[in-house]
C-alpha positions in Angstrom: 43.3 1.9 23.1 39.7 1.9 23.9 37.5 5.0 23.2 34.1 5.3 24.9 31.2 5.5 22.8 30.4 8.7 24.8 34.1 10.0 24.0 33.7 9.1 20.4 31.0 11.3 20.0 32.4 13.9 22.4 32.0 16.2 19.1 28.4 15.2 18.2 25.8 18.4 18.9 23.0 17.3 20.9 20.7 18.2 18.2 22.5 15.9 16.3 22.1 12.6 18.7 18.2 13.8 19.0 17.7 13.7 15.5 19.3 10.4 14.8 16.7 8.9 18.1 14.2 10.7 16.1 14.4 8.9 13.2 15.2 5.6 14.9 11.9 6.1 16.7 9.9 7.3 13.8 10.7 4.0 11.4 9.7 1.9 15.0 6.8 4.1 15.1 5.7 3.6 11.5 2.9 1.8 10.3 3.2 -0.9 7.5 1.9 1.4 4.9 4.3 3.8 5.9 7.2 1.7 5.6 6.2 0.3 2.3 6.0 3.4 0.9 9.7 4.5 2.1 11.1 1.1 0.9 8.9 -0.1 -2.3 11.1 2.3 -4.7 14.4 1.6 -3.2 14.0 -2.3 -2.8 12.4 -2.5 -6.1 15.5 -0.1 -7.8 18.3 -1.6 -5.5 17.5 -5.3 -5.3 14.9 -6.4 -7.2 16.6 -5.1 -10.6 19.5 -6.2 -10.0 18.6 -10.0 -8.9 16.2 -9.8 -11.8 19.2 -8.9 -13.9 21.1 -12.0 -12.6 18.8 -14.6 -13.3 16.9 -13.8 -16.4 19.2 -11.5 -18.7 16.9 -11.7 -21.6 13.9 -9.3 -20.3 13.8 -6.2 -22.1 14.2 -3.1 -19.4 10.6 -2.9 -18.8 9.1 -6.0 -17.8 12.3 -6.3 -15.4 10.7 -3.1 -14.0 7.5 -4.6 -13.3 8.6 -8.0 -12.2 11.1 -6.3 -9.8 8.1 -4.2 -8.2 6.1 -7.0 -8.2 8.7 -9.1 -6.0 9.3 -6.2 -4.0 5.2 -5.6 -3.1 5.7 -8.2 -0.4 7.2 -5.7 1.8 4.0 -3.6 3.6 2.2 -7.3 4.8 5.3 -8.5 5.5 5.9 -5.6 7.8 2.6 -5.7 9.3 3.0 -9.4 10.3 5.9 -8.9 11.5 5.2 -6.2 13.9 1.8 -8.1 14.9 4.0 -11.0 15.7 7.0 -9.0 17.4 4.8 -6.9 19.6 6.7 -8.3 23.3 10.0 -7.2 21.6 8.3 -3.5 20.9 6.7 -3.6 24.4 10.4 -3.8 25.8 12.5 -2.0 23.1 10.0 1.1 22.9 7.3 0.8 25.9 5.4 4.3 25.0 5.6 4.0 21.2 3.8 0.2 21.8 1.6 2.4 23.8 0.4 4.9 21.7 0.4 1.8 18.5 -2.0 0.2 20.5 -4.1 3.2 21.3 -4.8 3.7 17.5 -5.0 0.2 16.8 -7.6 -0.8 19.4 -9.0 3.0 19.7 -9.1 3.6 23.5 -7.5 6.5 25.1 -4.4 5.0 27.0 -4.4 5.1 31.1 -1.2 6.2 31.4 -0.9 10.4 31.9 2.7 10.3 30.4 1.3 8.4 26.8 -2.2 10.2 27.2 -0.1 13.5 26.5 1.6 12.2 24.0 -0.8 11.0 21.9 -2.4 14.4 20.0 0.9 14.7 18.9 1.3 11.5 17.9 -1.9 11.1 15.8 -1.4 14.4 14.6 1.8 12.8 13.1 -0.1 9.7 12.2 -1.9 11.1 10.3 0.3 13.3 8.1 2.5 10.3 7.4 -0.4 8.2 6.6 -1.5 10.5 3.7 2.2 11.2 2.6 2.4 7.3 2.1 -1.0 6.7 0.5 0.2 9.7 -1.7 3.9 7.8 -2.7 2.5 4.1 -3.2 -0.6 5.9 -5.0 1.6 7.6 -7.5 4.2 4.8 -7.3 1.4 2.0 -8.3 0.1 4.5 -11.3 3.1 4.7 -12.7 3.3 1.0 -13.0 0.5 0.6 -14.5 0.8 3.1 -16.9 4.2 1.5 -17.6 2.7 -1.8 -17.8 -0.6 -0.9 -20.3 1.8 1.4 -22.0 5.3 0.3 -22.8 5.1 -3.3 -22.0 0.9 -3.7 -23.3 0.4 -6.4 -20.2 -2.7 -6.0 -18.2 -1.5 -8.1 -16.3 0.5 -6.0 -14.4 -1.6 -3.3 -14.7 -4.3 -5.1 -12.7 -1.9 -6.4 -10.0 -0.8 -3.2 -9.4 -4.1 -1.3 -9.1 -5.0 -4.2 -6.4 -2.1 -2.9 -4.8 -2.9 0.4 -4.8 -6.8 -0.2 -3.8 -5.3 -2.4 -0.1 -3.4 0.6 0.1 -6.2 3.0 -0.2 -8.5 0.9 2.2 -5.7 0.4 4.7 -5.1 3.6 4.5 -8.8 4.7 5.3 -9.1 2.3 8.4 -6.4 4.1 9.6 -7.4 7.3 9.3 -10.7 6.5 10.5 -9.1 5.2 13.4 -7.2 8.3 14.3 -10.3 10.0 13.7 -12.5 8.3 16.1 -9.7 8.2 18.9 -9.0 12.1 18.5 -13.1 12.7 19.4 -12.2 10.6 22.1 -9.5 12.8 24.0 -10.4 15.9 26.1 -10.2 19.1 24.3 -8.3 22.1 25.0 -9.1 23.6 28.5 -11.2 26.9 27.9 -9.3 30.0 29.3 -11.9 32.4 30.9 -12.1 35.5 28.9 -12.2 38.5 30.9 -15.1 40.4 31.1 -15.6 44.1 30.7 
């Protein structure tokens, strides 16, 4: 007996379907530092730990912390290469979210009327997720260190992870700069006469 998907889901509320394509569209939408910052912790807690668990049973708690966070770092450039690399799969899998990616990235206003629209809202969004990450791998980094100069005394570590959280800073900057500059760019708000009397 075979159910179409459309039947399956007969139940679903609209709202519901919207917000799953929402999210969907957001984590294709995302920036490096942005996804870094949503997956660092749980990588780090969920498969770092425990593959650093398998092989080396004889670190104490701590420095299984550390070295788990440290294999997990990987993730934001790996992320960015990957888009930068994937970009004809985006192009086809979400044509005005390549659009309005490429609009901050090489800071022109797009052509298109349909993306042109879209974009205040979509650097508006920008850049509230762009400071929200900064903020988690900021305060994610600092913890490490103070865990590393603290209860393991390795500065080591410390300085690793405060390299980490200076690209992240920087990256973080170019992009906000960037969103900046292209929001100068678009038109402003059409003035509504005011009515005189």
């Amino acid at each position: 007996m075979d159910v179409d998907n459309g039947e399956r889901r007969g139940g679903e509320t609209i709202a519901a379907t919207r917000r799953r394509r929402g999210w969907k569209r957001s984590l294709e939408r995302a920036t490096g530092l942005q996804l870094m910052a949503v997956y660092w912790v749980p990588m780090t807690v969920l498969i770092g730990l425990p593959v650093r668990w398998l092989f080396d049973r004889q670190e104490s708690l701590v420095e299984a912390v550390l070295n788990a966070a440290l294999s997990a770092v990987w993730i934001g450039p790996a992320l960015y290469l990957g888009r930068r690399v994937a970009g004809g799969q985006d192009t086809r899998r979400d044509p005005e979210g390549y659009a309005l990616r490429q609009a901050v990235r090489t800071g022109t206003v797009p052509e298109d009327d349909e993306v042109r629209a879209d974009l205040p809202g979509h650097l508006a969004g920008q850049r509230r997720a762009t400071w929200a990450a900064l903020l988690s791998v900021l305060v994610t980094a600092l913890g490490l260190i103070l865990l590393a100069l603290l209860a393991a005394d390795n500065e080591g570590f410390a300085v690793i992870f405060g390299v980490v959280a200076a690209v992240s800073a920087a990256v973080a900057a170019l992009t906000l700069t960037r969103i900046r500059r292209l929001a100068s760019l678009l038109p402003g708000p059409p003035e509504t006469p005011r009515p005189q009397g």
